[in-house]
Backbone as ProteinMPNN parsed JSONL, in Angstrom:
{"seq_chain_A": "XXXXXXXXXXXXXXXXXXXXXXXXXXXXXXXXXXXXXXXXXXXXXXXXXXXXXXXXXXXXXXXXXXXXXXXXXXXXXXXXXXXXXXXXXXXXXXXXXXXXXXXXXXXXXXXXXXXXXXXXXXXXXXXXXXXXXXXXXXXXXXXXXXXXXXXXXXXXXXXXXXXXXXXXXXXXXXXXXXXXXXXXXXXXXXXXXXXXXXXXXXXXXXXXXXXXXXXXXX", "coords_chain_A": {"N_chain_A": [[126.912, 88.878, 96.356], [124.676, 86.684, 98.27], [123.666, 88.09, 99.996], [123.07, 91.706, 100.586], [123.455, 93.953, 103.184], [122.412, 96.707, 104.737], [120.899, 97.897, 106.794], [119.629, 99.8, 109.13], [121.222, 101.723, 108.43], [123.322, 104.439, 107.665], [123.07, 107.807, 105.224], [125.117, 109.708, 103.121], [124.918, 111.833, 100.851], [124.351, 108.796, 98.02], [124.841, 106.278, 96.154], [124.351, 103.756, 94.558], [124.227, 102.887, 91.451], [123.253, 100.768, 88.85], [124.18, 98.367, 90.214], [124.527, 94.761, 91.192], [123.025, 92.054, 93.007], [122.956, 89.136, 94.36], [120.675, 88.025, 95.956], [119.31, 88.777, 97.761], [118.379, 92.407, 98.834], [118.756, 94.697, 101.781], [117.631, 97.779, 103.149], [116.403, 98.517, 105.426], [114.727, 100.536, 107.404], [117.035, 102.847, 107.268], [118.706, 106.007, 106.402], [118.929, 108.584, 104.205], [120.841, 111.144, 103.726], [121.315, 112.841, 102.101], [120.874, 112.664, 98.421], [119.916, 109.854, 96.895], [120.694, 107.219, 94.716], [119.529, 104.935, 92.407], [119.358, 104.152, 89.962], [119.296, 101.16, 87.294], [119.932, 99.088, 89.183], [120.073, 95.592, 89.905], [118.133, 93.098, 91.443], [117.716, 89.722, 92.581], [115.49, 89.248, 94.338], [114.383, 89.889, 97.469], [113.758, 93.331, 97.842], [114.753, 95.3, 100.126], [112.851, 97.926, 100.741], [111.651, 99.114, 103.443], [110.49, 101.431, 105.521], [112.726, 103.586, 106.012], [113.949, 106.444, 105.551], [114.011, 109.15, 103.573], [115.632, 111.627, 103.171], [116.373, 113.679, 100.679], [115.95, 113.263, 97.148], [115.46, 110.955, 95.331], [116.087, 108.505, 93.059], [115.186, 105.824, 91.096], [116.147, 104.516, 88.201], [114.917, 102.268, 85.698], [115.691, 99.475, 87.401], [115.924, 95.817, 87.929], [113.639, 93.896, 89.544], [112.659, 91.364, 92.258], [111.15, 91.602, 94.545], [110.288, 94.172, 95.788], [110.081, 96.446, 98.014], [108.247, 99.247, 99.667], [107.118, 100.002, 102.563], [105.753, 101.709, 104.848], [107.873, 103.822, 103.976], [109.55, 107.079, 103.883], [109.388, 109.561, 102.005], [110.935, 112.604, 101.511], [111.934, 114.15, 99.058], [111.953, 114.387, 95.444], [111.225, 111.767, 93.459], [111.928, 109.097, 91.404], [110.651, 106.634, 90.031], [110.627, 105.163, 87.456], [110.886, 102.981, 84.451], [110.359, 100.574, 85.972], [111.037, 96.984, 86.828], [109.318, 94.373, 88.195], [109.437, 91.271, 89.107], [107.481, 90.389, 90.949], [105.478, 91.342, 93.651], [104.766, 94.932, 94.431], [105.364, 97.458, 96.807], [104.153, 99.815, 98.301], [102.617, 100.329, 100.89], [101.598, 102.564, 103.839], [103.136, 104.361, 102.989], [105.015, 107.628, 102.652], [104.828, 110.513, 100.942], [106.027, 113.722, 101.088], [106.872, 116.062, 99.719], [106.101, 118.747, 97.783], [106.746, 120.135, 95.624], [106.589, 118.285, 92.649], [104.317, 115.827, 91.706], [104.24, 112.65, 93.189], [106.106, 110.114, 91.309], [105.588, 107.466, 89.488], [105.614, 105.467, 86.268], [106.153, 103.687, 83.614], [106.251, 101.283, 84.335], [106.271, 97.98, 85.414], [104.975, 95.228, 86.435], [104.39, 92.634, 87.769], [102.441, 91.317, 89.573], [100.411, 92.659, 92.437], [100.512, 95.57, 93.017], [100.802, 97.956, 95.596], [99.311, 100.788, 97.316], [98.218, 101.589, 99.701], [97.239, 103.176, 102.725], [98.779, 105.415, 101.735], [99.793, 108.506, 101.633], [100.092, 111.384, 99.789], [100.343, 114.381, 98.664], [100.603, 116.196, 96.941], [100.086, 115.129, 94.726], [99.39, 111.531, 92.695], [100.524, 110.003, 90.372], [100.379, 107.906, 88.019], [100.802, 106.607, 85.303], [101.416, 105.209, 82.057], [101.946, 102.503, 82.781], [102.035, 98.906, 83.433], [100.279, 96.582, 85.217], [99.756, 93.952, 87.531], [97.574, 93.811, 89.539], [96.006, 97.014, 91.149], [95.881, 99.011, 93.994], [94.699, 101.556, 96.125], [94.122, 103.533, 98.703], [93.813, 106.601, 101.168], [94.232, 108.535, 103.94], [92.502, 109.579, 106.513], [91.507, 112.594, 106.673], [92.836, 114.014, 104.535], [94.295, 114.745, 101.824], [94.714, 113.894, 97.994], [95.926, 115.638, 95.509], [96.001, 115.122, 93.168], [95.085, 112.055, 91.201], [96.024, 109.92, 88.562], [95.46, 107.606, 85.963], [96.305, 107.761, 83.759], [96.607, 105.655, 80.405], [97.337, 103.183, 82.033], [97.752, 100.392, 82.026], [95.838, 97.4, 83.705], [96.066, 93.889, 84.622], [93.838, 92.802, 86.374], [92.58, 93.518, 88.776], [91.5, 96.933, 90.246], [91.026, 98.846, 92.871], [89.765, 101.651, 94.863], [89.99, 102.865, 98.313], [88.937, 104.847, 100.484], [89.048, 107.318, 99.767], [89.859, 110.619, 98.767], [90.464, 112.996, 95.946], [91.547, 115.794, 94.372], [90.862, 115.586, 91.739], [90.769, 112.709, 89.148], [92.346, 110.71, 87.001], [91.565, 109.061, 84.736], [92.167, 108.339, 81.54], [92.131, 106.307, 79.221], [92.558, 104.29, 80.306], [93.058, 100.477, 81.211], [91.815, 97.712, 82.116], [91.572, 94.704, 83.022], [89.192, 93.326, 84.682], [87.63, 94.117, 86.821], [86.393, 97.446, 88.568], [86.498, 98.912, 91.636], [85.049, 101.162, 93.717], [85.084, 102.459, 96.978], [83.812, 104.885, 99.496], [84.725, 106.958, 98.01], [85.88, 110.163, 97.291], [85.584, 112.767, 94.683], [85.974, 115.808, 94.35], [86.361, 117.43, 92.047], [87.504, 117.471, 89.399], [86.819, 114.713, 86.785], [88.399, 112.28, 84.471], [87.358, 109.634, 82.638], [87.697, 108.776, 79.88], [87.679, 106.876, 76.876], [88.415, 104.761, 78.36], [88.204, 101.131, 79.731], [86.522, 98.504, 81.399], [85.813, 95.13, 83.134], [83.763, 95.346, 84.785], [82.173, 97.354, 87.178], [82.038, 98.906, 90.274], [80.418, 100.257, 92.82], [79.843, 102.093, 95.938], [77.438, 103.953, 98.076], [78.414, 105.961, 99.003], [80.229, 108.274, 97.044], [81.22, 110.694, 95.671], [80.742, 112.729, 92.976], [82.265, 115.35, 90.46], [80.805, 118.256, 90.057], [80.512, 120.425, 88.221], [79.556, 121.387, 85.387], [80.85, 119.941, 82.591], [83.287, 119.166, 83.899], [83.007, 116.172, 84.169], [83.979, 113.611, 82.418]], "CA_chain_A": [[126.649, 87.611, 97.016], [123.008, 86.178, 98.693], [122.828, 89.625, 100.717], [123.821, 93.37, 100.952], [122.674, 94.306, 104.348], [122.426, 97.955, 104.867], [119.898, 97.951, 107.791], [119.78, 100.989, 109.829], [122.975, 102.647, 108.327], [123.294, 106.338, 107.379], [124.253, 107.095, 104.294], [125.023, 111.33, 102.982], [124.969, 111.069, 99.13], [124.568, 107.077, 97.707], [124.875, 105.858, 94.377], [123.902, 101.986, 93.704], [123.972, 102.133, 89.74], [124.118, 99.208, 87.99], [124.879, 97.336, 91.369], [124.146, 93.753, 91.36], [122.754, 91.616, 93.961], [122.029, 88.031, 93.221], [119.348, 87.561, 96.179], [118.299, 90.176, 98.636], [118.886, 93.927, 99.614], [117.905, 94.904, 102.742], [117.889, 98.744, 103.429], [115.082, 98.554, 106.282], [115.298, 101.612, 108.518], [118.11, 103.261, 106.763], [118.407, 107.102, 106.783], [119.184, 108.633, 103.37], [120.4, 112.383, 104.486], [121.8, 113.31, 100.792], [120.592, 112.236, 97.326], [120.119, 108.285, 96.243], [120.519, 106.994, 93.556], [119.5, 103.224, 92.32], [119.442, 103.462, 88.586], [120.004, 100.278, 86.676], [120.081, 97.819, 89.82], [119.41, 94.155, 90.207], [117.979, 92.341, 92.954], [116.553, 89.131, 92.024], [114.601, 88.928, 95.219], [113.762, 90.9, 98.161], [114.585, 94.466, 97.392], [112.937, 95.582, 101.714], [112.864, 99.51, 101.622], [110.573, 99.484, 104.187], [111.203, 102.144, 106.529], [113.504, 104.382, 105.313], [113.631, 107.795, 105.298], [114.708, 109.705, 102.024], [115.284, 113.37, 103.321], [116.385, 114.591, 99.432], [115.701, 113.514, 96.098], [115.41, 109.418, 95.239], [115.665, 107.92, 91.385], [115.573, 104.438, 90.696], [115.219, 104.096, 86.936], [115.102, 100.988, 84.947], [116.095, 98.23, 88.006], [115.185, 94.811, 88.035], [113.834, 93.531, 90.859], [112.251, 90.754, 92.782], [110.098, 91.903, 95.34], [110.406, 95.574, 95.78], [108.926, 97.276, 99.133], [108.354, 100.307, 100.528], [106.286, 100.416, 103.073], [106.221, 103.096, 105.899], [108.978, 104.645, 103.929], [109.492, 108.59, 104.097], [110.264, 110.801, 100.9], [110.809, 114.047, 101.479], [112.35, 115.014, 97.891], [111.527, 114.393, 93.892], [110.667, 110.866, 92.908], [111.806, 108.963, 89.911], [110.457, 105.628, 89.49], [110.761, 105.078, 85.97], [111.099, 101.654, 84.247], [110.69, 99.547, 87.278], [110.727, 95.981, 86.25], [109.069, 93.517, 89.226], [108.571, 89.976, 88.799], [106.527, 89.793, 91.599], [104.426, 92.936, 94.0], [105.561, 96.136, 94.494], [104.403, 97.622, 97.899], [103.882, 101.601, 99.522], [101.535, 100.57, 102.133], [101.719, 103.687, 104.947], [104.394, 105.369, 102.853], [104.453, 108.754, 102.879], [105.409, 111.574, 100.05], [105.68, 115.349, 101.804], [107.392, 116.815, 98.325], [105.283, 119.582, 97.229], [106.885, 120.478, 94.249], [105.54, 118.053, 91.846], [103.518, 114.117, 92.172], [105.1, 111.06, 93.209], [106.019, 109.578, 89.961], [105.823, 105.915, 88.758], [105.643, 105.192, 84.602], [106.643, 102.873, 82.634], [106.714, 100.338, 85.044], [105.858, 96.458, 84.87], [104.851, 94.397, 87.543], [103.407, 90.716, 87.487], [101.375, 90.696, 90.809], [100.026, 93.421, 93.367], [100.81, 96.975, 93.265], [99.82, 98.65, 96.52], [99.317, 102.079, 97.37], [97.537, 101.729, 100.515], [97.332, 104.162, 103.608], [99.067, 106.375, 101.153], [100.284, 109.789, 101.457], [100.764, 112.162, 98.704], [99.358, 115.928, 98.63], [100.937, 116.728, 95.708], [99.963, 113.694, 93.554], [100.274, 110.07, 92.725], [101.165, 109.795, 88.572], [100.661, 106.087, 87.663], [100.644, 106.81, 84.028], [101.793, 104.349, 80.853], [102.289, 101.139, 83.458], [100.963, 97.519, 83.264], [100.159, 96.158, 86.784], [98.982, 92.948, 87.991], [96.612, 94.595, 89.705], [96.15, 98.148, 91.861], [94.969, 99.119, 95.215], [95.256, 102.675, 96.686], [93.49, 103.784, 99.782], [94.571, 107.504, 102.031], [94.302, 108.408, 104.92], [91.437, 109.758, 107.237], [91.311, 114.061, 106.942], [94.089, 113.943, 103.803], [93.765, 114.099, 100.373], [95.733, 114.031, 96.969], [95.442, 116.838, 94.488], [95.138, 114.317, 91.676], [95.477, 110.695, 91.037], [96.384, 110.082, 87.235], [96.019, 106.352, 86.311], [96.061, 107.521, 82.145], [97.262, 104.821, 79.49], [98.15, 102.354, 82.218], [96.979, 98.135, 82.274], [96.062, 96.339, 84.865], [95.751, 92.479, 84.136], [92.908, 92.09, 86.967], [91.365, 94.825, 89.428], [91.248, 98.259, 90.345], [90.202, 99.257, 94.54], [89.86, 102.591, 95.354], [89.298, 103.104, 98.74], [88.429, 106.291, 101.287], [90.272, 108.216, 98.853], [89.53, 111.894, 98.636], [91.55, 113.369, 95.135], [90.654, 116.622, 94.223], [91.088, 115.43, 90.339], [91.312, 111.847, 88.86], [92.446, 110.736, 85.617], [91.614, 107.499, 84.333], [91.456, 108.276, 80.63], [92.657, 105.297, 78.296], [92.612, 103.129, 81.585], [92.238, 99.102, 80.679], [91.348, 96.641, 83.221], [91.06, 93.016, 82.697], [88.513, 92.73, 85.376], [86.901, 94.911, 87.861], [86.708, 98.467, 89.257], [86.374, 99.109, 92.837], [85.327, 102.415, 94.352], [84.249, 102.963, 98.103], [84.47, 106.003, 100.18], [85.685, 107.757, 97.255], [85.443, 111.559, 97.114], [86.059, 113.252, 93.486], [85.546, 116.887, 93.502], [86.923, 118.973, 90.816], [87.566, 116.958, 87.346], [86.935, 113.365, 86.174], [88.068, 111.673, 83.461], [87.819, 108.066, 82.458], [87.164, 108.978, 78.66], [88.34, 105.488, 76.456], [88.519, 103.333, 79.512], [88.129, 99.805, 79.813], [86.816, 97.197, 82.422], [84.661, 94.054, 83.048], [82.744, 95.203, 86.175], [82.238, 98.613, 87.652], [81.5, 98.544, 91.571], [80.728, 101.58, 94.044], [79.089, 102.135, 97.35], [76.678, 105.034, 97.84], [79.417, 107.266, 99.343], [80.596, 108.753, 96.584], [81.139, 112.112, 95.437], [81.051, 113.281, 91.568], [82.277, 116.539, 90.122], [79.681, 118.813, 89.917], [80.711, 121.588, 87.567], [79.506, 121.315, 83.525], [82.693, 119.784, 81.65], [84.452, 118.644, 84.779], [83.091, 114.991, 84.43], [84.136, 112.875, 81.473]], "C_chain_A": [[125.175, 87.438, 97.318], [122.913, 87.892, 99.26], [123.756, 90.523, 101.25], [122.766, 93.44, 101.71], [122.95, 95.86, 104.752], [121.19, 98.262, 106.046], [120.191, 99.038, 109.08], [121.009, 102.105, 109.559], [122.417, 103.914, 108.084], [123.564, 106.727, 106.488], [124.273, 109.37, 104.015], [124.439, 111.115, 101.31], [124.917, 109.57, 98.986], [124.332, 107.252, 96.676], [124.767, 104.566, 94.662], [123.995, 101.928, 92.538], [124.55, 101.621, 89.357], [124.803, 98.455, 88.929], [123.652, 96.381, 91.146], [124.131, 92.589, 92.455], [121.959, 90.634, 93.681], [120.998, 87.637, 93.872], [118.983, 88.614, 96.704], [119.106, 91.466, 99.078], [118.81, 94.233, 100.557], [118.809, 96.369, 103.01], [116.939, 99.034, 104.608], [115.684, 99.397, 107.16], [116.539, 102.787, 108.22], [117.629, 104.668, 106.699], [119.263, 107.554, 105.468], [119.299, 110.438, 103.316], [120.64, 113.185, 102.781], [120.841, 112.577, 99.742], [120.592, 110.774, 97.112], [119.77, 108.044, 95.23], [120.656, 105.19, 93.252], [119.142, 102.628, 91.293], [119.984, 102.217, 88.177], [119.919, 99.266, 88.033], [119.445, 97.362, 89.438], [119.52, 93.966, 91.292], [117.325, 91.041, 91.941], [115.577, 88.349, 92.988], [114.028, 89.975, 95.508], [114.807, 92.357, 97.974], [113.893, 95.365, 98.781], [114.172, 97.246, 101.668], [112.177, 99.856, 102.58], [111.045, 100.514, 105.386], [112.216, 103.488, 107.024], [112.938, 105.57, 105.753], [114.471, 108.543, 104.25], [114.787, 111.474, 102.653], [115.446, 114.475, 101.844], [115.886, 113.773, 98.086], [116.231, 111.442, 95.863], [114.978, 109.058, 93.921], [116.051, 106.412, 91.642], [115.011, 103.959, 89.128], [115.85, 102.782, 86.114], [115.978, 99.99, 85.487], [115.157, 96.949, 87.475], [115.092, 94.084, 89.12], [112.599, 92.306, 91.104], [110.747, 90.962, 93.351], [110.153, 93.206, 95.766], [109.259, 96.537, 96.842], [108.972, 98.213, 100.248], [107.743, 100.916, 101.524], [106.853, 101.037, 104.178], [107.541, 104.129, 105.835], [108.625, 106.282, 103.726], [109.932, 109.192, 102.857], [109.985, 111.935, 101.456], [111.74, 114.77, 100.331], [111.666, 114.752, 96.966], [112.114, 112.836, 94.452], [110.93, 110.274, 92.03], [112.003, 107.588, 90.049], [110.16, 105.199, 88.093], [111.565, 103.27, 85.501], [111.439, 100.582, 85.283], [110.212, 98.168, 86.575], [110.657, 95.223, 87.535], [108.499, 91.826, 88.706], [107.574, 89.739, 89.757], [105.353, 90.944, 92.518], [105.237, 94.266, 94.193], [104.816, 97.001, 95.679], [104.891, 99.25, 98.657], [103.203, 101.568, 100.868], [102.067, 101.071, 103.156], [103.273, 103.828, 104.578], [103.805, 106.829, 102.798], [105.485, 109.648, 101.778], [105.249, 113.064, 100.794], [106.221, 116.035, 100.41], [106.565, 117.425, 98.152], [105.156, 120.422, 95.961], [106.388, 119.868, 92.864], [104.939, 116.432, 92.579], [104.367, 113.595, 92.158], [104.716, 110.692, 92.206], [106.576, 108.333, 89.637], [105.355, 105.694, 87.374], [106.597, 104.154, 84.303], [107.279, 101.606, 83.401], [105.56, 99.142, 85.271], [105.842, 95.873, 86.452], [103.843, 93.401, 87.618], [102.445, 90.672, 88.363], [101.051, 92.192, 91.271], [100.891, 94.686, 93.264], [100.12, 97.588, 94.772], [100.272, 100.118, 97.218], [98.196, 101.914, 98.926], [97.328, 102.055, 101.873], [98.78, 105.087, 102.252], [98.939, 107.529, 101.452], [101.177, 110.794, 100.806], [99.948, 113.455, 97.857], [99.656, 116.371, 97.271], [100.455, 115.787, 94.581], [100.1, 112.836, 93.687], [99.806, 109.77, 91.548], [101.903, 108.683, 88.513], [100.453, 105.917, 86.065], [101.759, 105.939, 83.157], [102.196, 103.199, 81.497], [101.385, 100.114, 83.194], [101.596, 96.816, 84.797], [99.372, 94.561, 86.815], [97.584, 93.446, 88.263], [96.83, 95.439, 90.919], [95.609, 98.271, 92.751], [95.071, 100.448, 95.694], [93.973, 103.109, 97.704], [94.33, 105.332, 100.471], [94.162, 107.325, 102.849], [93.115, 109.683, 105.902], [91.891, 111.636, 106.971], [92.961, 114.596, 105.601], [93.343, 113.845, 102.351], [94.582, 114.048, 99.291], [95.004, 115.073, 95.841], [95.274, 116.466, 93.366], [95.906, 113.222, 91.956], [95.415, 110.522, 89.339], [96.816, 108.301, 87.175], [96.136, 106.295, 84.178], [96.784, 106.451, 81.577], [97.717, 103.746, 80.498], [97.095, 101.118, 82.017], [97.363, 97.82, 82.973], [95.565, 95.185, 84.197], [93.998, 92.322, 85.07], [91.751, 93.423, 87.397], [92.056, 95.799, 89.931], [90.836, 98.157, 91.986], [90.792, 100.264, 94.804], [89.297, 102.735, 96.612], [89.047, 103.745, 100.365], [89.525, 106.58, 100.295], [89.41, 109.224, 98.49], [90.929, 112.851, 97.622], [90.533, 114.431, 94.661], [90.256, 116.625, 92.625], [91.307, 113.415, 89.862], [91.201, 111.342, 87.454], [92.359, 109.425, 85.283], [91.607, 107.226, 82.256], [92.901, 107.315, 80.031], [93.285, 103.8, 79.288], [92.358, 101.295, 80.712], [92.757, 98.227, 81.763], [90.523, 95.316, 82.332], [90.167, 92.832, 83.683], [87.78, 94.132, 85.783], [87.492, 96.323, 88.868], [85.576, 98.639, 90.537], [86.069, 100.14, 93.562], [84.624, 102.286, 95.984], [84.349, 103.937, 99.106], [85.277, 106.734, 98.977], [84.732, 109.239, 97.047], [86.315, 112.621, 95.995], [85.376, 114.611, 93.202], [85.209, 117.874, 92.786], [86.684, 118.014, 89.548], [87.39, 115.129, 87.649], [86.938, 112.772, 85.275], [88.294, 110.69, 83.233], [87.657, 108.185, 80.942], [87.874, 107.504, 78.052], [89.127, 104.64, 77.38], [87.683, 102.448, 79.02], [87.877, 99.001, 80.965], [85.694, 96.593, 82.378], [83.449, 94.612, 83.792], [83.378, 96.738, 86.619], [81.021, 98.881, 89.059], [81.4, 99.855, 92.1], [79.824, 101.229, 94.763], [78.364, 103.239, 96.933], [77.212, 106.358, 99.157], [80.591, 107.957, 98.467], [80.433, 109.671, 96.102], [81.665, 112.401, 93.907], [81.837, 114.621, 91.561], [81.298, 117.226, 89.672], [79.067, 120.029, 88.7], [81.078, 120.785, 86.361], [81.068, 121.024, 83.271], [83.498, 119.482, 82.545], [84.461, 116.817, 84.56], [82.739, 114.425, 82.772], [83.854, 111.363, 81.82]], "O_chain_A": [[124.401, 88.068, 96.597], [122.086, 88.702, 98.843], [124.741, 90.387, 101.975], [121.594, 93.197, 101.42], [124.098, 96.0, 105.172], [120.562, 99.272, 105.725], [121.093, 98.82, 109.889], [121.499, 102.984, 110.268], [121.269, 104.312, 108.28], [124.66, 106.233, 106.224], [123.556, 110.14, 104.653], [123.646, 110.28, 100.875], [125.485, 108.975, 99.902], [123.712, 108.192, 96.177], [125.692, 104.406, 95.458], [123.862, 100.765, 92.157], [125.776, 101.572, 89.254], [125.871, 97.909, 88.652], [122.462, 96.656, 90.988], [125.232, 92.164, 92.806], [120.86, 90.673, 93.127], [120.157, 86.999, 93.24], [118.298, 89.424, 96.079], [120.236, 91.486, 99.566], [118.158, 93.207, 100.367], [120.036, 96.427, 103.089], [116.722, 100.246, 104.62], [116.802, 99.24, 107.651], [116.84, 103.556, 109.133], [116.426, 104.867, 106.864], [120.367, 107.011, 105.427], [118.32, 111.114, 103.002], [119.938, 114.159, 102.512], [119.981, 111.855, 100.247], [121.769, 110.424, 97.203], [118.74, 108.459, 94.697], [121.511, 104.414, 93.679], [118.771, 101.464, 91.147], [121.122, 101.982, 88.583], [119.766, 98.166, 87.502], [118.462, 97.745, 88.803], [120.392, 94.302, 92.094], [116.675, 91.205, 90.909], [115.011, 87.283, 92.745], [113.436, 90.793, 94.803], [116.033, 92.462, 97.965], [112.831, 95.979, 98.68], [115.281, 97.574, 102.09], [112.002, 101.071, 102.682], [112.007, 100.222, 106.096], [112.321, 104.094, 108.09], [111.809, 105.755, 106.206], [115.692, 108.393, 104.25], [113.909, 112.311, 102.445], [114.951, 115.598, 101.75], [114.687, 113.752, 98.366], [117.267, 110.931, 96.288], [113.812, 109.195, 93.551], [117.022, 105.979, 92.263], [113.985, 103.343, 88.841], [117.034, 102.465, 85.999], [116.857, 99.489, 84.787], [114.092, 96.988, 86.859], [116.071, 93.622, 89.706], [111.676, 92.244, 90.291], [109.647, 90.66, 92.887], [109.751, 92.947, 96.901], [108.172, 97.066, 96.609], [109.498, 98.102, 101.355], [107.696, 102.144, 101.585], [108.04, 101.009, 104.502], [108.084, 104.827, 106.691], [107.483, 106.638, 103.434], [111.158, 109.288, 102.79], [108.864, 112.24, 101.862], [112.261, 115.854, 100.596], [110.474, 114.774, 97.273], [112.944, 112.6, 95.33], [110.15, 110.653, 91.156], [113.139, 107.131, 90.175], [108.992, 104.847, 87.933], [112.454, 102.645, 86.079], [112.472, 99.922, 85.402], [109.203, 98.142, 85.869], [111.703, 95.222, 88.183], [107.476, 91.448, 88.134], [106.739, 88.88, 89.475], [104.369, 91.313, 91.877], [106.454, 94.315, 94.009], [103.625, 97.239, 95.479], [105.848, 99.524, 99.382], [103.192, 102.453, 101.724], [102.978, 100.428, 103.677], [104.264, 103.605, 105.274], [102.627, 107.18, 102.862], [106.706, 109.493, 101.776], [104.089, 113.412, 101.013], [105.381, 116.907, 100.183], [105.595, 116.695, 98.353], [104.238, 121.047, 95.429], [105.875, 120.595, 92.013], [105.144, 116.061, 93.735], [105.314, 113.762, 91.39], [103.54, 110.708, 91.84], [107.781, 108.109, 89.517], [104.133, 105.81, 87.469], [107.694, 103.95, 84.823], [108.371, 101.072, 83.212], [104.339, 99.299, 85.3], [106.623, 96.128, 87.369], [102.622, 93.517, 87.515], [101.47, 89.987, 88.055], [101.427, 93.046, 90.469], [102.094, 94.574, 93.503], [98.895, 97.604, 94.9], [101.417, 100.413, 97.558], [97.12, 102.462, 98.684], [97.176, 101.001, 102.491], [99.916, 104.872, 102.675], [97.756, 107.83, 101.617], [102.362, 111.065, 101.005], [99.247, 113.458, 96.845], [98.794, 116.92, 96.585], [100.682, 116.127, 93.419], [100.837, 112.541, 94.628], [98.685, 109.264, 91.496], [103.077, 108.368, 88.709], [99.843, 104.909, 85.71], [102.929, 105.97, 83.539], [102.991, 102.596, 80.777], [100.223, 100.271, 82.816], [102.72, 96.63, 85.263], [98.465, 94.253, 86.043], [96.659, 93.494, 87.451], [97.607, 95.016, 91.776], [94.537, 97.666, 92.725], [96.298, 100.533, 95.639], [92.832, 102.93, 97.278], [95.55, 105.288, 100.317], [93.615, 106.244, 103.066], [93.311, 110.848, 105.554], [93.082, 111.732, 107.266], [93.87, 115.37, 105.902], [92.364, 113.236, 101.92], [95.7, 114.233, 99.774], [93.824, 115.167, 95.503], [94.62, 117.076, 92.52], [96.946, 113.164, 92.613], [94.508, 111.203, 88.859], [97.731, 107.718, 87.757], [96.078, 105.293, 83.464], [97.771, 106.163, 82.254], [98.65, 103.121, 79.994], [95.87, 101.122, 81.894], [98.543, 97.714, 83.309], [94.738, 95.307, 83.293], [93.062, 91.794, 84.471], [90.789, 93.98, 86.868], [93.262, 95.623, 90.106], [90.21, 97.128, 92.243], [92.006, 100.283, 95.009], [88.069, 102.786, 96.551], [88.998, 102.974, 101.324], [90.641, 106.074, 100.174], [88.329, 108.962, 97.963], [91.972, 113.274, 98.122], [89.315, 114.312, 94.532], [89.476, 117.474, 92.195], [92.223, 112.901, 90.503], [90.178, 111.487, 86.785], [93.26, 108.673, 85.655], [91.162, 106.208, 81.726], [94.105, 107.464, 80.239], [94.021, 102.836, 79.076], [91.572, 101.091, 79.787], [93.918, 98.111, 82.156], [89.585, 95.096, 81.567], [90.193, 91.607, 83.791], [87.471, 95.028, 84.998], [88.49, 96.373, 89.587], [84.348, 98.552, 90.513], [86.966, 100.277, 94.393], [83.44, 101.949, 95.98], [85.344, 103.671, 99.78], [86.462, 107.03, 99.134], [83.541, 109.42, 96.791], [87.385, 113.162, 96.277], [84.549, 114.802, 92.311], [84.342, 118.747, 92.754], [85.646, 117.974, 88.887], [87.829, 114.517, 88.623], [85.845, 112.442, 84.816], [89.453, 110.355, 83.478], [87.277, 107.043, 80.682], [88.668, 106.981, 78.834], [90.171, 104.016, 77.194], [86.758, 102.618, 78.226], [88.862, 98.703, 81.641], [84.685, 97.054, 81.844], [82.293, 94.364, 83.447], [84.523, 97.174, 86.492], [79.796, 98.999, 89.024], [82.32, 100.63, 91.841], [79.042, 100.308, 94.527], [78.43, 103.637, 95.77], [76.627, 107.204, 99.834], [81.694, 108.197, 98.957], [79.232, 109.837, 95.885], [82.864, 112.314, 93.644], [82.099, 115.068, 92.678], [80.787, 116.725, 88.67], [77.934, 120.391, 88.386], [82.016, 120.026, 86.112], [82.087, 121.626, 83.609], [84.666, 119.465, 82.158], [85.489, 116.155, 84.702], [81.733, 114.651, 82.1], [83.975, 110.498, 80.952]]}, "name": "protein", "num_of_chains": 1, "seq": "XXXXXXXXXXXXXXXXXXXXXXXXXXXXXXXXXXXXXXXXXXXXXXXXXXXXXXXXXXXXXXXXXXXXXXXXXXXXXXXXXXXXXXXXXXXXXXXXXXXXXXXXXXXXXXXXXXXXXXXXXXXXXXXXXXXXXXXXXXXXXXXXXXXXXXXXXXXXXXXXXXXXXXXXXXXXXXXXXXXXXXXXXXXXXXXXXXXXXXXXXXXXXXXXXXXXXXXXXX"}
């Protein structure tokens, strides 16, 4: 119908696949103590994770969705955003990844407008590799850092803003930007590679930090 309301529930194990929902989801606040799973949904609106807490292991591969947003949500397992299809933004702002086993992982995922990654938290990674974005934003968080950011083979239609972001690695190689890259407060320093990147405009401040060590910076 217009809306599955799941707002503060509880859930142990969940499965959603291939559940259809012709306007909005709402999981806001919801407590996810087992495994979820949200392969294959539709939303063709608001899809509001905001809030959440994931205590195990969260896939959602190849939904289609609306508006899709996760902000101040909690993972604490494995990751599998895989073929996310958004007609419109797709939003993390002050989510948080604790997983330590491997990077928060988004690929092969499409989105028309705004991607945002901003107050981000993710020690282990954040693997944005083979996606086409409207355009990207990612920012962390004050005394925090990510052990690599990996933006290889993806397209953005517009711009790029990196910013206080401290990654001890970042991968930009085969990057293409329809417009403009953004860096400020950015601190890079172990490896860098942008090797067969692409963009109109290439911006920084004079607080940035290279890699320093022969053969680290491509």
């Amino acid at each position: 119908g217009n809306l599955a309301d799941f707002q503060g529930a509880t859930f142990q194990d969940a499965d959603f696949e291939s559940s259809i929902m012709q306007r909005d989801a709402r999981f806001s606040r919801a407590i996810f103590q087992g495994k979820a799973g949200f392969d294959y949904i539709a939303v063709n609106r608001f899809f509001d994770f905001d809030q959440v807490r994931l205590a195990q292991d969260f896939s959602i591969q190849y939904p289609t969705l609306g508006w899709p947003y996760f902000a101040e949500t909690e993972f604490n397992g494995r990751v599998n955003f895989e073929g996310v299809q958004a007609t419109n933004e797709f939003d993390f702002t002050n989510a948080s990844y604790n997983f330590l086993g491997e990077p928060f992982n988004v690929e092969l995922v499409a989105v028309v407008g705004a991607v945002k990654f901003d107050g981000f938290r993710a020690p282990a990674g954040l693997k944005l590799e083979h996606n086409h974005f409207g355009n990207l934003s990612i920012s962390g968080n004050e005394g925090e850092s990510f052990a690599f950011i990996s933006l290889s083979s993806t397209k953005i239609d517009s711009d790029l803003a990196l910013e206080n972001v401290r990654t001890d690695q970042f991968f930009a190689d085969g990057l293409h930007l329809g417009d403009t890259t953004t860096l400020r407060n950015v601190n890079i320093p172990s490896s860098l590679d942008m090797s067969n990147a692409s963009n109109r405009f290439f911006k920084m401040d004079d607080q940035y930090t290279w890699p320093q060590t022969p053969g680290s910076f491509n």
